[in-house]
C-alpha positions in Angstrom: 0.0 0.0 0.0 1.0 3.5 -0.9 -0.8 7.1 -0.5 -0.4 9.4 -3.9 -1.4 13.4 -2.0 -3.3 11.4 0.4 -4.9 8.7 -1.4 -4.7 5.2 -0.5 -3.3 3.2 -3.9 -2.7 -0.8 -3.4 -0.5 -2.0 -6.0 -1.6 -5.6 -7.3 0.4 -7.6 -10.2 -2.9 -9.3 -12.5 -2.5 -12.8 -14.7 0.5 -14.2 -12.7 0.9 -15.3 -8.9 4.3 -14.0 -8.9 4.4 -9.6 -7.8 7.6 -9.4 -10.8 5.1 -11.1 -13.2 2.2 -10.5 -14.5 0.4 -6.6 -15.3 1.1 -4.4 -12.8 -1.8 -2.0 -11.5 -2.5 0.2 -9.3 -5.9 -0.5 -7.4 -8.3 2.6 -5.7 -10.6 0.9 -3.5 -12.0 4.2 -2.5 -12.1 7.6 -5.3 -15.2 8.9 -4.7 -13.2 11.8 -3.6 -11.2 12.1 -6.5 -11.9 14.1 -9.6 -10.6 13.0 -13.1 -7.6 15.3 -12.8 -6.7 13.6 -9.7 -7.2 10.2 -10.8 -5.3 10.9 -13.7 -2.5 12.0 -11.6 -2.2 9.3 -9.5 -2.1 7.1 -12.5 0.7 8.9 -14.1 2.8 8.9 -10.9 2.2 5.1 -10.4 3.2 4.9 -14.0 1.7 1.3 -14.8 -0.4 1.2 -17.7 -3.3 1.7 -16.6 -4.7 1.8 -12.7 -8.0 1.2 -11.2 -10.4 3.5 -9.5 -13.8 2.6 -7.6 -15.5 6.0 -7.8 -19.2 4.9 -6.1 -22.1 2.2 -6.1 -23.8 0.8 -9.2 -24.4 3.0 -12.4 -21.2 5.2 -13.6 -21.7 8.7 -11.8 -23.1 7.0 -8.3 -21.9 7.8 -5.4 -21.8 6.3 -1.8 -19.4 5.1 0.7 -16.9 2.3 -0.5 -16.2 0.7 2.8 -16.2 -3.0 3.0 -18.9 -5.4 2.5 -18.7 -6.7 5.9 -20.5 -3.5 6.7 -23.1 -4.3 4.9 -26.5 -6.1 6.3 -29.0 -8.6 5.3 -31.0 -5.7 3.2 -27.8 -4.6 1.2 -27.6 -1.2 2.9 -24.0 0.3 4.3 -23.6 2.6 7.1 -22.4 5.8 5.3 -23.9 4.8 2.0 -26.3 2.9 -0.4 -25.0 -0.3 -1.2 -26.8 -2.5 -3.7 -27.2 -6.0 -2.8 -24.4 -7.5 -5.0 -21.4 -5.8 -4.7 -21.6 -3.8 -7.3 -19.0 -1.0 -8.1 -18.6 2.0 -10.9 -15.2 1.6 -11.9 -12.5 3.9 -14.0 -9.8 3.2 -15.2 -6.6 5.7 -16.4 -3.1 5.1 -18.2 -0.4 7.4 -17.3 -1.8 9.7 -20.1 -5.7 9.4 -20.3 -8.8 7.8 -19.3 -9.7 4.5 -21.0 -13.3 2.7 -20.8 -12.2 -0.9 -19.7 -8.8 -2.6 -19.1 -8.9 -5.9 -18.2 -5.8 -6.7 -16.1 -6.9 -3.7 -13.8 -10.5 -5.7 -13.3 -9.0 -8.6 -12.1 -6.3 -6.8 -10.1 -9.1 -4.5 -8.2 -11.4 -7.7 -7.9 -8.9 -9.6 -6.4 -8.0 -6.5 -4.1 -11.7 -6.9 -3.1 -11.6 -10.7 -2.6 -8.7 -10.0 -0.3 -10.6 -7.5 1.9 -14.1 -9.1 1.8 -13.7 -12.4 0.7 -14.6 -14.6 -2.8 -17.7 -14.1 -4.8 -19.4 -12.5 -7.2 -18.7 -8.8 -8.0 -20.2 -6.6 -10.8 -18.3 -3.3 -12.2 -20.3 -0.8 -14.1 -17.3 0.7 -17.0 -17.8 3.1 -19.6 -18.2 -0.3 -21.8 -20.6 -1.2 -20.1 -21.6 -3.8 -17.1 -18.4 -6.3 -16.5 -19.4 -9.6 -14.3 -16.3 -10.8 -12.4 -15.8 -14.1 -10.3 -13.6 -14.4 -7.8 -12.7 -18.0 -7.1 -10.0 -19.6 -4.2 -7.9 -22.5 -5.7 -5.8 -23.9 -2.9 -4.0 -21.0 -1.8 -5.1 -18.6 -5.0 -7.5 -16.6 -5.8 -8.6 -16.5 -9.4 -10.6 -13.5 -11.0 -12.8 -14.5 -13.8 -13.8 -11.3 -15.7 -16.8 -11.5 -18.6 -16.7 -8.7 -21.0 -18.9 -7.0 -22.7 -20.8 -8.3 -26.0 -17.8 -8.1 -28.2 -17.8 -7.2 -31.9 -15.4 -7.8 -34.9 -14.6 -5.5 -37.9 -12.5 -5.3 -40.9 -9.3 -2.9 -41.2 -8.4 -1.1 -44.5 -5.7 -2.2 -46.5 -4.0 1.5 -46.0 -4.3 1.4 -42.4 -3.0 -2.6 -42.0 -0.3 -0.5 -44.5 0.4 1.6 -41.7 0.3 -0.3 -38.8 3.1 -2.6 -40.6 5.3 0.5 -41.5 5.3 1.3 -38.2 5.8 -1.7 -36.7 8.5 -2.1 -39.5 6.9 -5.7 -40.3 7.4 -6.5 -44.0 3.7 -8.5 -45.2 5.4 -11.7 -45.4 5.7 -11.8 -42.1 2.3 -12.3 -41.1 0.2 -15.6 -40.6 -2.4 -15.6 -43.5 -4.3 -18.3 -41.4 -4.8 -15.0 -38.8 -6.1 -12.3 -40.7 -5.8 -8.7 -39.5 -9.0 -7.7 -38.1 -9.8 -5.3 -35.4 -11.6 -6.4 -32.7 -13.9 -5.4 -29.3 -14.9 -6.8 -26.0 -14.4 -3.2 -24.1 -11.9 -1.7 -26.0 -10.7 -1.8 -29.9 -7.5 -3.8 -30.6 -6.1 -4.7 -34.0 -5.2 -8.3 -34.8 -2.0 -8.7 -36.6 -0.4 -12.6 -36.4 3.2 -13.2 -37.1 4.1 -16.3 -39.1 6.8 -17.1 -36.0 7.5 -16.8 -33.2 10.8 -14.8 -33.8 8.8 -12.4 -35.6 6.7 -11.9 -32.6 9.6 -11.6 -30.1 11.4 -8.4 -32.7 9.2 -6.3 -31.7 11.2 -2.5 -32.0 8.2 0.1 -33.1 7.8 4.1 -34.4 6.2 5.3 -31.1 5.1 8.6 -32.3 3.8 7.2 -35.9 2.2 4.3 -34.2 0.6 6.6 -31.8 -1.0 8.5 -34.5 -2.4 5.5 -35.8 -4.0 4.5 -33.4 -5.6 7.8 -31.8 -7.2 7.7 -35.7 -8.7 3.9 -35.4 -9.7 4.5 -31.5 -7.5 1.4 -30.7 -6.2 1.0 -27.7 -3.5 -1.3 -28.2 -2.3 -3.5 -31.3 -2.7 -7.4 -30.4 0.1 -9.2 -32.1 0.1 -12.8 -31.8 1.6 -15.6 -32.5 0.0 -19.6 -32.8 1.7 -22.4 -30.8 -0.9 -24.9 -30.7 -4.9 -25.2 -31.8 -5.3 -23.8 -28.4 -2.3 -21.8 -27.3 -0.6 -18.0 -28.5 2.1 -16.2 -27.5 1.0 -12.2 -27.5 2.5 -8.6 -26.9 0.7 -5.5 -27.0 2.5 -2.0 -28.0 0.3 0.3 -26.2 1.6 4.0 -26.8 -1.5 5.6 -27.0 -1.2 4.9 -22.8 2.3 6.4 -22.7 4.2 3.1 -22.5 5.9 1.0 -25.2 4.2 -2.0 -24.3 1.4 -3.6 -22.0 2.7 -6.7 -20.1 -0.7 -8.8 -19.8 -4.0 -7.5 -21.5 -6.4 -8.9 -20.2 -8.9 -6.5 -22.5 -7.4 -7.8 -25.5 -7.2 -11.1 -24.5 -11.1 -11.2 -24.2 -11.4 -9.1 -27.8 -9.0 -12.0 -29.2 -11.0 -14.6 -28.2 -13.9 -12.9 -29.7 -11.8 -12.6 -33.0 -11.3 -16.3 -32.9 -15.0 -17.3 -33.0 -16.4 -14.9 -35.4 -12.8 -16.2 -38.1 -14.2 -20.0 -36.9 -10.8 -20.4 -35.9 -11.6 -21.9 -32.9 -14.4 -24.2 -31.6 -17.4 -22.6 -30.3 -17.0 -23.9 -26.8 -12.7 -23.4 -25.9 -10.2 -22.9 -23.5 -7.7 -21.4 -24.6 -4.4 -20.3 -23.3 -2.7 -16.6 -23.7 1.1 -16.5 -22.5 2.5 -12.3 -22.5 4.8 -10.8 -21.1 7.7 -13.4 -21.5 10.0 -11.3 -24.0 9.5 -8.0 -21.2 10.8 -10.3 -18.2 7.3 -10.1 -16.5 5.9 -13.7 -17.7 1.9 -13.8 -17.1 -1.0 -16.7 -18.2 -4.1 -15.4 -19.3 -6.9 -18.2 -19.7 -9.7 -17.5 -22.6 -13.1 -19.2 -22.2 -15.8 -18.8 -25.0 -19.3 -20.4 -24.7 -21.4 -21.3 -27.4 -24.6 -20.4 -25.8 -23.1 -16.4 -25.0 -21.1 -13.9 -27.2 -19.6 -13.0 -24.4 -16.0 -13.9 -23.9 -14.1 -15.0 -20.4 -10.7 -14.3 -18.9 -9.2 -15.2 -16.3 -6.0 -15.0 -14.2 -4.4 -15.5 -10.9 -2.6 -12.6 -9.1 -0.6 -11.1 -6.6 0.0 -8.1 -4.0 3.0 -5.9 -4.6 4.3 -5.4 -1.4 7.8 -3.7 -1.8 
């Protein structure tokens, strides 16, 4: 635990049970006192890529005291507050360098920060993208987040912006998968597809920041998923996210879900997988993100471990 000018900021890694692996984030259990300037600040001086910030009760905009659900009675009420009877939060969330609608690996790190102070269970974050279920599970001596996104959506990308993206990735054409298309995809936020053909493409990863940047400010993306296929059922990923100030995103658990998403609607994959994400590796900060699709629900499921960052 920290304080940022007086706030209280816990620090969780999300997607790996090791604190130097995984997605750092910091977690705000309590910003209904914050504005967005303030929020934005913290995030900047925590300098992860994106951090997490409870701002009230229920619908984005509510307001009410944020104490812990042991408070809470058999009606759902909270002294200091209205509670609903879930526990149900409006949640932010902010890179170094602006406000973004949903980032996974922040969700699971603030639901686990929850589980920790209240226990396991069912949780339910209202985001600019809308409602975000999230399941927080014990496995021995883990807890495991199991975040459901939004109904995702998958669109095509014009052959002068996949021009683009590849200049400034400096990726020659060949070098993509053809079995992988590029697409861009949603479940929260927009991220563009791109496959490499190996898995030394994937790990040369030396980008044009500002020309990249510019990119994707113009396609709303938030970051590019590059990916590579080990197995039917297993990728390697990274994910350049300048747009959020920082070369690149160690574990994304947004993406992740818009991947899976991607997936389905190329028939890539069976309508009912698992599938398993590994990111991070090539930054040092190994992670495992695990990718559930249902046939009976658009939706798409991720899920991770994690861990407090103590030091």
């Amino acid at each position: 635990m920290s304080r940022h000018s007086g706030t209280e900021v816990l620090r969780y890694t999300a997607f790996s049970a090791d604190p130097e692996g995984g997605n750092p984030a910091g977690v705000v259990l309590d910003a209904s006192g914050l504005d967005d300037a303030a929020m934005l600040a913290v995030a900047a001086e925590l300098g992860y890529s994106e951090s997490a910030f409870l701002t009230g009760w229920g619908e984005p905009g509510g307001s009410g005291a944020l104490g812990s659900a042991g408070a809470q009675d058999g009606t759902g009420s909270q002294d200091g507050g209205r509670a609903p009877a879930a526990r149900e939060y409006t949640i932010r969330y902010f890179s170094p360098k602006a406000e973004v609608p949903f980032c996974g690996h922040a969700t699971v790190a603030t639901a686990l920060a929850l589980a920790e102070r209240d226990g396991p269970g069912d949780l339910v974050f209202r985001t600019l993208a809308g409602t975000v279920p999230v399941t927080v599970t014990r496995e021995g001596a883990e807890l495991r987040a199991t975040l459901t996104s939004v109904e995702p959506d998958v669109l095509d990308i014009a052959p002068d912006d996949l021009a683009e993206a590849l200049a400034a990735l400096d990726w020659p054409a060949a070098d993509l998968d053809p079995a992988l298309p590029p697409r861009i995809a949603f479940a929260g936020a927009r991220h563009l597809v791109l496959a490499a053909a190996t898995r030394e493409r994937l790990a040369d990863l030396s980008y044009d920041f500002a020309r990249l940047e510019a990119l994707m400010h113009r396609l709303d993306l938030t970051t590019l998923q590059l990916v590579w296929r080990q197995a039917p059922d297993v990728f390697h990923v990274r994910d350049p996210f300048p747009v959020g100030g920082v070369v690149e995103d160690p574990a994304t658990g947004a993406a992740a879900a818009a991947f899976g998403a991607y997936l389905r609607d190329r028939s890539l994959v069976p309508g009912t997988a698992v599938l398993t994400l590994y990111q991070g590796e090539d930054m040092g900060r190994p992670g495992t993100l695990t990718v559930e699709l249902r046939a009976d629900d658009a939706r798409v499921r991720v899920s991770g471990t994690g861990a407090r960052i103590t030091d």
